[in-house]
Every structure is written in structure tokens, then in C-alpha cells.
C-alpha positions in Angstrom: -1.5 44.9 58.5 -2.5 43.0 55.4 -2.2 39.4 54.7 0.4 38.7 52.3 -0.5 35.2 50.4 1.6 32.5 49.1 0.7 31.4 45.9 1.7 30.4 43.0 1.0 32.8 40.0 2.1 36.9 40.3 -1.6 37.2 41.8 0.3 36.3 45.1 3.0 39.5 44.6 5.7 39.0 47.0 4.1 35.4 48.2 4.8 34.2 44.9 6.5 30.6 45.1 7.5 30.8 41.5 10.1 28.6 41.6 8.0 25.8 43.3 5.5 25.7 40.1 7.3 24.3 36.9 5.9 23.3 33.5 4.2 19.9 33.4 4.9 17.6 30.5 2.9 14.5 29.4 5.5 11.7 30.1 4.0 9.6 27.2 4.3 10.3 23.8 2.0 10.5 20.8 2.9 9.3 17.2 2.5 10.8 14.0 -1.0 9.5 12.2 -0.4 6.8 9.8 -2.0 4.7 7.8 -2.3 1.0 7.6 -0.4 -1.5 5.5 -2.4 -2.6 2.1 -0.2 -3.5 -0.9 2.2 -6.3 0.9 -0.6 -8.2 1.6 -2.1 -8.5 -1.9 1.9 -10.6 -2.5 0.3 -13.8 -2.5 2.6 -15.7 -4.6 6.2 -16.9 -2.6 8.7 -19.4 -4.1 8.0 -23.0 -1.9 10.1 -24.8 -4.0 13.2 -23.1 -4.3 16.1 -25.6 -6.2 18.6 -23.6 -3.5 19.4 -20.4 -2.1 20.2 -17.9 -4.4 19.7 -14.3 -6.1 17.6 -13.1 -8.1 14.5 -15.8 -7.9 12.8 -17.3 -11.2 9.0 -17.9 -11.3 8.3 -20.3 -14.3 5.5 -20.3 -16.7 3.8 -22.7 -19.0 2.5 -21.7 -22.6 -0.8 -23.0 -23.1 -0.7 -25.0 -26.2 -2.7 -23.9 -29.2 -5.7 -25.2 -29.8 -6.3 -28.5 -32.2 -9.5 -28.4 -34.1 -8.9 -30.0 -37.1 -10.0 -33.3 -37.6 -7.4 -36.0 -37.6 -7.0 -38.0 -40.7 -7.1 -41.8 -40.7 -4.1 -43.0 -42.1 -2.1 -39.5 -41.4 0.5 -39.3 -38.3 0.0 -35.9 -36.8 2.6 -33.3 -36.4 4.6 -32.8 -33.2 4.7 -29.2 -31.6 7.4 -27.5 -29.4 6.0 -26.7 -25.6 6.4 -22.9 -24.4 7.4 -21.9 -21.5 8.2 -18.1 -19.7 9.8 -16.8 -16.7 8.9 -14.3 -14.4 12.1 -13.0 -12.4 12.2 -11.0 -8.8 15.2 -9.8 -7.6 15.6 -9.6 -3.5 17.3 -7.0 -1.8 18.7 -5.3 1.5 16.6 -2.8 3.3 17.1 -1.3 6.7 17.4 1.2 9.0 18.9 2.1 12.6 19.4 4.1 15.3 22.4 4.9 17.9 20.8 5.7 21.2 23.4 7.0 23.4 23.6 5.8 27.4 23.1 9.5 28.2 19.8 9.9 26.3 18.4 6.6 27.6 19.3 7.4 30.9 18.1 11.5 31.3 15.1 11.1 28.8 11.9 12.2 31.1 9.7 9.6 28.8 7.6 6.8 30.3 8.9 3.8 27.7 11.3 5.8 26.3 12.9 2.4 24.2 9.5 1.0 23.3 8.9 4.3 21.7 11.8 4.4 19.5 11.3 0.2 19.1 7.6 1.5 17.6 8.9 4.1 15.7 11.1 1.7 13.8 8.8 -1.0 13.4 6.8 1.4 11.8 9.4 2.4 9.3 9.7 -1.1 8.3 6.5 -2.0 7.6 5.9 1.3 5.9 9.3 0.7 3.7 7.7 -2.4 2.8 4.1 -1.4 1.8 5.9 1.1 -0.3 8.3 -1.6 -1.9 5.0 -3.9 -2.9 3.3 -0.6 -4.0 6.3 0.1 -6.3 6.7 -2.5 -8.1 2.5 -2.4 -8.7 3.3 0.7 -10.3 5.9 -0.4 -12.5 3.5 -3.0 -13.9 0.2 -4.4 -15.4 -1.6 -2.5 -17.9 -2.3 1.5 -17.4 -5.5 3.1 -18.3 -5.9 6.8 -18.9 -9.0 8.1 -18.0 -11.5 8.4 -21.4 -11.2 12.1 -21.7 -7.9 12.1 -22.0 -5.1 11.3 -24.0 -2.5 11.0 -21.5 -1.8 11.6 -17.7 -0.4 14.7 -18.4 -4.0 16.0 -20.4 -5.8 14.9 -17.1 -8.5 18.2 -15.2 -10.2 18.2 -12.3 -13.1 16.6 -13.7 -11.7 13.8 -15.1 -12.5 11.4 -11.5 -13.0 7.7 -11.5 -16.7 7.0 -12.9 -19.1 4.1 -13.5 -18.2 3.0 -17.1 -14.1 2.6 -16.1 -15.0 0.5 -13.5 -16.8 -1.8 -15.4 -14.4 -1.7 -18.0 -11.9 -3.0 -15.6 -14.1 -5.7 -14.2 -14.5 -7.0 -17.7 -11.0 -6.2 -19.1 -9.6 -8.5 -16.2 -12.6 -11.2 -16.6 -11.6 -11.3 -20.3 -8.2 -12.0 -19.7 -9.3 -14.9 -17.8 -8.0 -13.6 -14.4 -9.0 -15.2 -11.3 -10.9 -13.3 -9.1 -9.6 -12.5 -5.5 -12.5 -13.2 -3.6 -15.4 -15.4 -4.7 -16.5 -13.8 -7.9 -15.3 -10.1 -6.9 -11.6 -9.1 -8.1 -10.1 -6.3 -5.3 -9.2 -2.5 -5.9 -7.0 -0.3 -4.1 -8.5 3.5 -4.4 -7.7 6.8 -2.7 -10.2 8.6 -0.6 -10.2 11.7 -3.1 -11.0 9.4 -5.6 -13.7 7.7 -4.0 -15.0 11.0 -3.1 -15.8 11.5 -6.9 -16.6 8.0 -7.7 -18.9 7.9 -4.4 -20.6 11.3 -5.5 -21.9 10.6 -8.9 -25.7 9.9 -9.0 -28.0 8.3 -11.8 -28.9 4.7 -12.8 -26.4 2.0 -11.4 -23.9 4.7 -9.7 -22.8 4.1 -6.3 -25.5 5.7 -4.2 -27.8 4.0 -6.6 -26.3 0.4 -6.2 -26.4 1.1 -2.2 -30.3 1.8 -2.2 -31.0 -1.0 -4.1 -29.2 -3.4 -1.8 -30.0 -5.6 0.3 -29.4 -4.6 4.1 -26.9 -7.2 4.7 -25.0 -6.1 1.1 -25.1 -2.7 1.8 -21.7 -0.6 1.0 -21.6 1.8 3.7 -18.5 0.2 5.5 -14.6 1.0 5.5 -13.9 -1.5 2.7 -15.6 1.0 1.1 -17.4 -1.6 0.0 -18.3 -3.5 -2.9 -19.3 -2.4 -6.7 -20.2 -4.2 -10.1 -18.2 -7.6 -8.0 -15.1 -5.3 -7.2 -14.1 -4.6 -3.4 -13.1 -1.5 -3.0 -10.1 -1.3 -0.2 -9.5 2.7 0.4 -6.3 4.0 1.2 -4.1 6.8 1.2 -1.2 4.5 0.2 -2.8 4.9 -3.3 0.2 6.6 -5.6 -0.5 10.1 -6.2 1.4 12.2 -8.7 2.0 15.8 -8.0 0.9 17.9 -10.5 0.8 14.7 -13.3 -2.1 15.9 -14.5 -3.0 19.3 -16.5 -0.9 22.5 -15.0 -1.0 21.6 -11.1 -3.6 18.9 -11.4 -2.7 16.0 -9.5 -3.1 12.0 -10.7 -4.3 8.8 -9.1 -3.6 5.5 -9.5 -6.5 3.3 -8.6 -5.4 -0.4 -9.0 -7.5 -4.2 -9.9 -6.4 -6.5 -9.3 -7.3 -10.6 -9.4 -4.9 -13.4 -7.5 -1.5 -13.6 -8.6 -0.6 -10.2 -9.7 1.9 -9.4 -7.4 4.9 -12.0 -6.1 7.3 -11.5 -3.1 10.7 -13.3 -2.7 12.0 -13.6 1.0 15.0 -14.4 1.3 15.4 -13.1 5.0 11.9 -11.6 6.7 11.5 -8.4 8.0 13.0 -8.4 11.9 14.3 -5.4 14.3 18.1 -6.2 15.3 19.5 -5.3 19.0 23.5 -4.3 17.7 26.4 -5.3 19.3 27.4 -2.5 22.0 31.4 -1.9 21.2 32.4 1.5 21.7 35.2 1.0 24.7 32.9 2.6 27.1 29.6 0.7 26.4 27.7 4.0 25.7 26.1 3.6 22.1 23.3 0.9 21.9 22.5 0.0 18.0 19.1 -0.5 17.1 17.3 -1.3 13.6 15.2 -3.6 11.3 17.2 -5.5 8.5 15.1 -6.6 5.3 16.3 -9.2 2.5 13.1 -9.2 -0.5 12.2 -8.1 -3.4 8.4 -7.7 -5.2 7.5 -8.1 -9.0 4.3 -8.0 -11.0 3.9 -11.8 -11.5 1.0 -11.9 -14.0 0.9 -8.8 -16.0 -3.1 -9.4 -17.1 -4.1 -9.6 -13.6 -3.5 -5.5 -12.8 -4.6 -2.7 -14.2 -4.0 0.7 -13.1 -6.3 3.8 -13.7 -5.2 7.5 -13.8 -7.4 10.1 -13.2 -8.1 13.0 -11.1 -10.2 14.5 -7.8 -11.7 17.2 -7.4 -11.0 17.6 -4.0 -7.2 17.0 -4.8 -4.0 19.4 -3.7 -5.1 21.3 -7.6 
């Protein structure tokens, strides 16, 4: 007589165990990719001395007075002039977001740190809401520069990418202005990785890959930062706005922003924090749990940010 084997696949015929094998699962989680916070950092500026509590919150300006190059006369009283003054306003609001676990789910889930997971996931949702706050109100200020082969966003092509000359246009648009730089003498810039790409590709005299073999070894641009070029730092994110199809037919747009200190102010009225809600249903089954938000963000210093349309090549075109 044959042997009959117990196994575990169909291989074992009428020793098959099937229902002692069952699917395996990975009791941990993974998370979606993401990318890390940039803009909310660059909100330097914060009311310290705030006259009370209150909504919205005024940042006040002196005018520079005007200049007084005429020689005084001796016997001639001169003339008294009015002081100016400006104000800069940001607005705070609520932000938030939650979750109702129910004692069910909490208690069947097969998940290793099954809370801590969904604690995570809504952190994350905070801080990204607030990265994309700060980037908003970027984009709703400083000055805007269309790429030079164009006339507007809409007339931007595929080949219209960051190059040298708008860099350096920026550089000494902001130094003009009088804008102080963010680090040392370099102002900052926030650019998307298909816009590096193009910027990054371009050879010749003083380009990128130029600038990098003529460093030094301890200057060279090769990391994440990207780098640094004609005294701007370079900070690379996909956080960079991107405008579907804002260019020509389905071309897409980028914003690439410099930026010196000051350009961007935050008013806190309450900080970001997660919130544990109240259990109340009668049967103690629904646990609350969120993040609660009370800010706002503003251009502060109009001069001190310019933003740059252009294109990719390697964009969704």
C-alpha cells in the first residue's frame, strides 16, 4: 500500500490539511510616501508683543523718511514732515481634523499598534495641512516672474525650464530691493525636482555642472539641499506648487520661490496639538480623536519673494 502524506498544499491529495494553513499578513503597517515639511519653517516672523488677544493680528510698518540733501540755510527754520507708517494684517483661523474609532475596531483590528497608527496618520495630516497653509499664502504673494520666453503662464512649453540668467535675475532683483539674505550672504529657494532636472542639466560657462567643477571640494553642490548657486540655496521639494496644464495645451507650470528673511509671517493663536475627545455615547463605544489648529500665514514683506513660472521637461505634459 502507498503512503499517503500529510501536507499542506494539493501536492498531499487526500493528506491535505488545508484548513490548518491560512494566509499570513504582516501585523505592521506601512504608510503612504510623503514628503517633508518646507514652507512653515521659512514663517520666521511671529507677533511677541501682542497689545491682547485678538483676531485678525496687525504687523506694523515704518516709512523710511525721504531723504534730505539740501543744504540748510542759516537763518531759515526747516520744514516739518509727516512720518509714514503701514500695516501688514494676518488673519488666524481653525483647522482640524478627526476620527471616530469605534470599541469594535480597536478591539478585533489584527494590527500591532493599531492607535499609534492612526495617531501617525493624523499627525501627519496636520503637519501636511500646515505646510500647505504657509505654501498658500506664498503663492498668493510677492512678485511673479514669467519665464523670458513667454508672455504669460498660459504661453509657457516644454522648453521654457528654470535657466541661469532667471536665477541671477532673482538674486539681484531681491539684493536690489535691499532684502536681507537668509543665510550669510545667500537668500533661499524652494524648487521642484522637475525643475531642477532642467536647471541641473544645462551645460556651458557658469551653469550648474560648471559652477560644481569649479568648486572647491568642501563647496561642492552635490548634496540634498541641492545645493548652492550664484549665493542662493536651493531647498528641493515636491511641495513646490504645480499647475496642471497652466502652461501651453497640457503643459504644466512651476513655481520656484526666493526668498530673503521676513517674507512670510505666522500668527498662532492656538499651536498645532492632537486632541483625545470626550467618550459620550451611553455605551462608551466611540473614542474621538483629532488635531485642532488656530493660525493663520501672510506674505509679510512683499519685496522679499519672488516666484518664477516655468516648465519641465520631464513634467506630467
Amino acid at each position: 500500500m502507498a503512503d499517503i502524506f500529510t501536507g499542506a498544499t494539493s501536492a498531499a491529495s487526500t493528506g491535505q490539511l488545508s484548513n490548518q494553513v491560512l494566509t499570513a499578513y504582516q501585523r505592521s503597517a506601512f504608510f503612504a510616501l510623503r514628503a517633508g515639511t518646507v514652507f512653515d519653517q521659512f514663517a520666521k516672523v511671529k507677533p511677541g508683543n501682542l497689545t491682547s488677544p485678538g483676531n485678525p493680528v496687525s504687523f506694523l510698518f515704518w516709512d523710511d523718511m525721504t531723504l534730505a540733501t539740501t543744504a540748510l540755510t542759516e537763518t531759515v527754520d526747516v520744514d516739518a514732515v509727516a512720518l509714514g507708517d503701514s500695516q501688514v494684517t494676518v488673519t488666524p483661523a481653525e483647522y482640524g481634523d478627526a476620527v471616530l474609532l469605534t470599541i469594535r475596531i480597536r478591539t478585533d483590528d489584527f494590527l500591532i499598534g493599531f492607535d499609534s497608527d492612526v495617531a501617525n496618520l493624523l499627525n501627519y495630516g496636520m503637519v501636511n495641512t500646515i505646510d500647505r497653509l504657509a505654501r498658500t499664502a506664498a503663492d498668493g504673494g510677492g512678485t511673479e516672474v514669467i519665464h523670458t520666453d513667454a508672455t504669460a503662464e498660459t504661453d509657457l512649453g516644454t522648453g521654457d525650464g528654470l535657466d541661469v540668467v532667471l536665477v541671477r535675475k532673482q538674486r539681484a532683483a531681491l539684493a536690489k530691493a535691499s532684502v536681507m539674505t537668509w543665510d550669510g550672504s545667500s537668500y533661499g529657494a524652494v524648487i521642484h525636482p522637475d525643475v531642477a532636472y532642467d536647471f541641473k542639466a544645462v551645460t556651458g560657462d557658469g551653469s550648474w555642472s560648471d559652477t560644481a567643477q569649479r568648486s572647491e571640494e568642501g563647496a561642492r553642490i552635490w548634496n540634498d539641499e541641492i545645493g548652492k548657486f550664484a549665493n542662493i540655496r536651493f531647498v528641493e521639494s515636491p511641495r513646490a506648487k504645480i499647475s496642471d496644464g497652466g502652461g501651453s495645451g497640457t503643459v504644466d507650470s512651476y513655481t520656484t520661490y526666493f526668498f530673503g528673511q521676513e517674507f512670510l509671517a505666522k500668527a498662532e493663536s492656538i499651536p498645532p496639538h492632537m486632541v483625545l475627545g470626550p467618550v459620550t455615547d451611553k455605551l462608551m463605544r466611540f473614542q474621538p480623536l483629532g488635531w485642532h489648529l488656530y493660525a493663520g500665514w501672510d506674505t509679510l514683506r512683499e519685496a522679499a519673494l519672488r516666484r518664477v513660472l516655468t516648465a519641465s521637461s520631464i513634467g506630467d505634459n
